[in-house]
C-alpha positions in Angstrom: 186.2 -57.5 -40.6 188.8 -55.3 -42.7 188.5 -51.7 -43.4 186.9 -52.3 -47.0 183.9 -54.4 -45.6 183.3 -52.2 -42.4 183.5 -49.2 -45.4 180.3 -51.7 -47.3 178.7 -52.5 -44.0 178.7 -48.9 -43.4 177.7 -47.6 -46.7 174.6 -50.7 -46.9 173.5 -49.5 -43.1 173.3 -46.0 -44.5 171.2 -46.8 -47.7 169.2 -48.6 -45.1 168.6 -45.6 -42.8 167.5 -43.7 -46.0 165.2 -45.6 -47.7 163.7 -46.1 -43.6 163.2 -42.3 -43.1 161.6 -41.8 -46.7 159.1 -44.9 -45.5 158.4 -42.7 -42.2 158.0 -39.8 -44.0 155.5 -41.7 -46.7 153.4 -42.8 -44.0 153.3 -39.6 -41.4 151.8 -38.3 -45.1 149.5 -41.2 -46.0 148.0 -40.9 -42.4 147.7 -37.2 -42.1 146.3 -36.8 -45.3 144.3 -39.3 -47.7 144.7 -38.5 -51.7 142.0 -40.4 -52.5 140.0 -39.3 -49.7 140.4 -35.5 -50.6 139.7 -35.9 -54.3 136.4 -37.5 -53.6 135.3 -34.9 -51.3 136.2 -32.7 -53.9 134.3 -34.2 -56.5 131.4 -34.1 -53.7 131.8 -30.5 -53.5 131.9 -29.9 -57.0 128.4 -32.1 -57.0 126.8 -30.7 -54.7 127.5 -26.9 -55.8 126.2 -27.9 -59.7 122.8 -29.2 -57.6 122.7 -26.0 -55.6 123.2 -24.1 -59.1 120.4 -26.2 -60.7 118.1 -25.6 -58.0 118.7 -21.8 -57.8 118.0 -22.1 -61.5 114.4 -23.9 -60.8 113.4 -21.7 -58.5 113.5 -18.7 -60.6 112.0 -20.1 -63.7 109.1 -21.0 -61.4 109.0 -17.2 -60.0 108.9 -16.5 -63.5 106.4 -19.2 -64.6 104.0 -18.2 -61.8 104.3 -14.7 -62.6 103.8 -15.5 -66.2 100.8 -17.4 -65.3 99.2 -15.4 -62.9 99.2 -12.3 -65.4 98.4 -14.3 -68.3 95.0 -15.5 -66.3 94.2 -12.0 -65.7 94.3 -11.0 -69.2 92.2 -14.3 -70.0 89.5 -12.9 -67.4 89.6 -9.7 -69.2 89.1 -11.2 -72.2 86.2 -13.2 -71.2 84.5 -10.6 -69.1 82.7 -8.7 -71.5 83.9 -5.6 -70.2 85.4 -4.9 -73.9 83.2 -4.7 -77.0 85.0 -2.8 -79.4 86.6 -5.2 -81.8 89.9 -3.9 -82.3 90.8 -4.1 -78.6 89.2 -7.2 -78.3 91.5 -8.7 -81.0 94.3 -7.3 -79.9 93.5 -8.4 -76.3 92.6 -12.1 -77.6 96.2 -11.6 -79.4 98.5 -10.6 -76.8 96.6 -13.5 -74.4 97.6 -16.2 -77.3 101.5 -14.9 -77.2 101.5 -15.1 -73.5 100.2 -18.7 -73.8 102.4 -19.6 -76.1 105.2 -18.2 -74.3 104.0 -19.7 -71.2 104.2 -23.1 -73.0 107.9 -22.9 -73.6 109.1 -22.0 -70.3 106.7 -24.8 -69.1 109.0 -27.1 -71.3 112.3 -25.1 -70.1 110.9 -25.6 -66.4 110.7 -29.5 -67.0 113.8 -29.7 -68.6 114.9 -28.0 -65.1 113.3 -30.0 -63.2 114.8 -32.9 -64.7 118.6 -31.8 -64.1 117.9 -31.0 -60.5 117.2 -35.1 -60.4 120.3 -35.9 -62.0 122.5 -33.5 -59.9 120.3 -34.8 -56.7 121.4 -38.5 -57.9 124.9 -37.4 -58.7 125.3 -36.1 -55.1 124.0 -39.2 -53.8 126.9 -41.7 -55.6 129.2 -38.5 -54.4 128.2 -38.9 -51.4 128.4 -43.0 -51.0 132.2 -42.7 -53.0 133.4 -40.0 -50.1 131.8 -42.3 -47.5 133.0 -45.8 -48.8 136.7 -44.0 -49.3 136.9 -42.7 -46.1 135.8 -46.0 -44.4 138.3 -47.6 -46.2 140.9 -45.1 -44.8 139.8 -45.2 -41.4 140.4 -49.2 -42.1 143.8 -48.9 -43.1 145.3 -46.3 -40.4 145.8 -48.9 -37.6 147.9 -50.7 -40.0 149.6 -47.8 -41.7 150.2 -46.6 -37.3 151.8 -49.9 -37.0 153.9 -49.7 -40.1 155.0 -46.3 -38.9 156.4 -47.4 -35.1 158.2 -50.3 -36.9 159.7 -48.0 -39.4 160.8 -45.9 -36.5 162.0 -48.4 -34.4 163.9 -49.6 -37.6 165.4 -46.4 -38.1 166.4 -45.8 -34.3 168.4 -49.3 -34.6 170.0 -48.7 -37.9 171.4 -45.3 -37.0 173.0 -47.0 -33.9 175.0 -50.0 -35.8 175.6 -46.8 -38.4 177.5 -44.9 -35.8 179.0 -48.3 -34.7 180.4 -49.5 -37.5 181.8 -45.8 -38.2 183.1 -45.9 -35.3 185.3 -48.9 -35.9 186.4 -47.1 -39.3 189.9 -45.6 -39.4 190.1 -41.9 -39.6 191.7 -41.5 -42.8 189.0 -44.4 -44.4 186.4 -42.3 -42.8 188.0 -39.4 -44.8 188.3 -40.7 -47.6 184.6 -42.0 -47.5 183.5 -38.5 -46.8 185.1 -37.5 -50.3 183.1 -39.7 -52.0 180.5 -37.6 -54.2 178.3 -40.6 -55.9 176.1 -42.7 -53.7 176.3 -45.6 -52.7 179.9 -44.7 -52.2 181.5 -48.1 -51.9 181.0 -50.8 -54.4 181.8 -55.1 -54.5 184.5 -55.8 -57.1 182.5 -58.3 -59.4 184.6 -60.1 -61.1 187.7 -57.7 -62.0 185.1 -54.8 -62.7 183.4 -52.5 -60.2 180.3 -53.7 -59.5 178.4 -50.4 -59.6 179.5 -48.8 -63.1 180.9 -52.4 -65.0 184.2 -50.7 -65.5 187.2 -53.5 -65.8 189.6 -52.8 -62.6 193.8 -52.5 -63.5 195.9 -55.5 -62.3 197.8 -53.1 -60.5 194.3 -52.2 -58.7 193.3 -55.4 -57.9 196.6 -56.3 -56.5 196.2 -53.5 -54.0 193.0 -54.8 -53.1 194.1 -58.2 -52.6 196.8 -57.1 -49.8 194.2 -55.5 -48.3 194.6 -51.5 -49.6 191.9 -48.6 -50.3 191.4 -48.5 -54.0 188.9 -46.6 -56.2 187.0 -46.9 -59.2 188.9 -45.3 -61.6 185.6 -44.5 -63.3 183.1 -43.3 -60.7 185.3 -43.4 -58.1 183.5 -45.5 -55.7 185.6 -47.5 -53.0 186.9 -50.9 -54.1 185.8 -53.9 -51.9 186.8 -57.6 -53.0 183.3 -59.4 -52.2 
């Protein structure tokens, strides 16, 4: 193997060692934390604080209700006691008992109306409740085989950082050098045809002579390494 093809080999292993430690760090993230999982609890949170809300909400209008009712009776038994005979009071009594009544009928309707969105915020907990529960069983499914995608990543990884340094090893200093001043990645490219096969751009004659008795050329576009596939 020439110095151009152990520059490829080398430059391929690398891409290789890349992409393997973005896959170990996608799955280190996929098993210590669960997207999916985290935005149905929150939407189970979010549930279950509207049905605490709603219920708060019930519980005072039936304070109220009671209260309503309790002194609206009262005033009824007054009325109906006999107690009062002169007409004016009597009127005005049988008046303000009618308002309370009517009043009392309304929050009656406003207490049902309650009544009936704690139901709907009890139900939307529930569904809440079996999407958090069917997501997280289908996470605690998965994590054997995401555990087992993770040590083969990593075992991967170990073996393509050791025919890495290998194959740098065989490198000639000043290829290595001149590797190392190669900005763009990947930093060596195939000659396809008589352009580079990274950016397309035609290579000289003079170029592809040099590459043909076995020299270091670059791209004179991107400046990638030259190697005759």
């Amino acid at each position: 193997m020439n110095t151009g093809e152990l520059l490829l080999r080398h430059a391929r292993v690398d891409e290789r060692v890349q992409h393997l430690g973005a896959e170990i760090e996608r799955l280190e993230a996929a098993l210590a934390s669960n997207p999916r999982l985290e935005q149905a609890r929150a939407r189970l949170e979010e549930a279950r604080s509207a049905q605490r809300e709603a219920a708060q909400r019930l519980r005072e209008s039936e304070r109220e209700v009671e209260g309503h009712r309790a002194r609206m009776r009262d005033r009824d038994r007054e009325l109906m006691s006999g107690r009062i005979h002169n007409p004016t009071e009597l009127t005005k009594l049988s008046t303000e008992v009618q308002h309370m009544k009517e009043r009392l009928s309304v929050e009656e309707d406003a207490e049902l109306e309650l009544m009936e969105e704690v139901e709907a915020r009890d139900e939307a907990v529930r569904r809440a409740e079996l999407e958090a529960q069917r997501v997280q069983a289908e996470s605690d499914a998965s994590a054997p085989e995401l555990r087992g995608q993770l040590e083969k990543a990593r075992l991967d990884l170990v073996e393509a950082e050791a025919e890495r340094a290998t194959v740098w090893a065989d490198i000639p200093a000043p290829a290595r050098a001149l590797y190392e001043r190669v900005r763009v990645r990947p930093p060596v490219a195939e000659v396809a045809g008589t352009a580079c096969g990274a950016c397309r751009v035609g290579i000289t004659s003079g170029g592809l002579q040099q590459l043909r008795r076995g020299e270091l050329v670059r791209c004179d576009n991107c400046g990638r390494i030259l190697v005759l596939g």
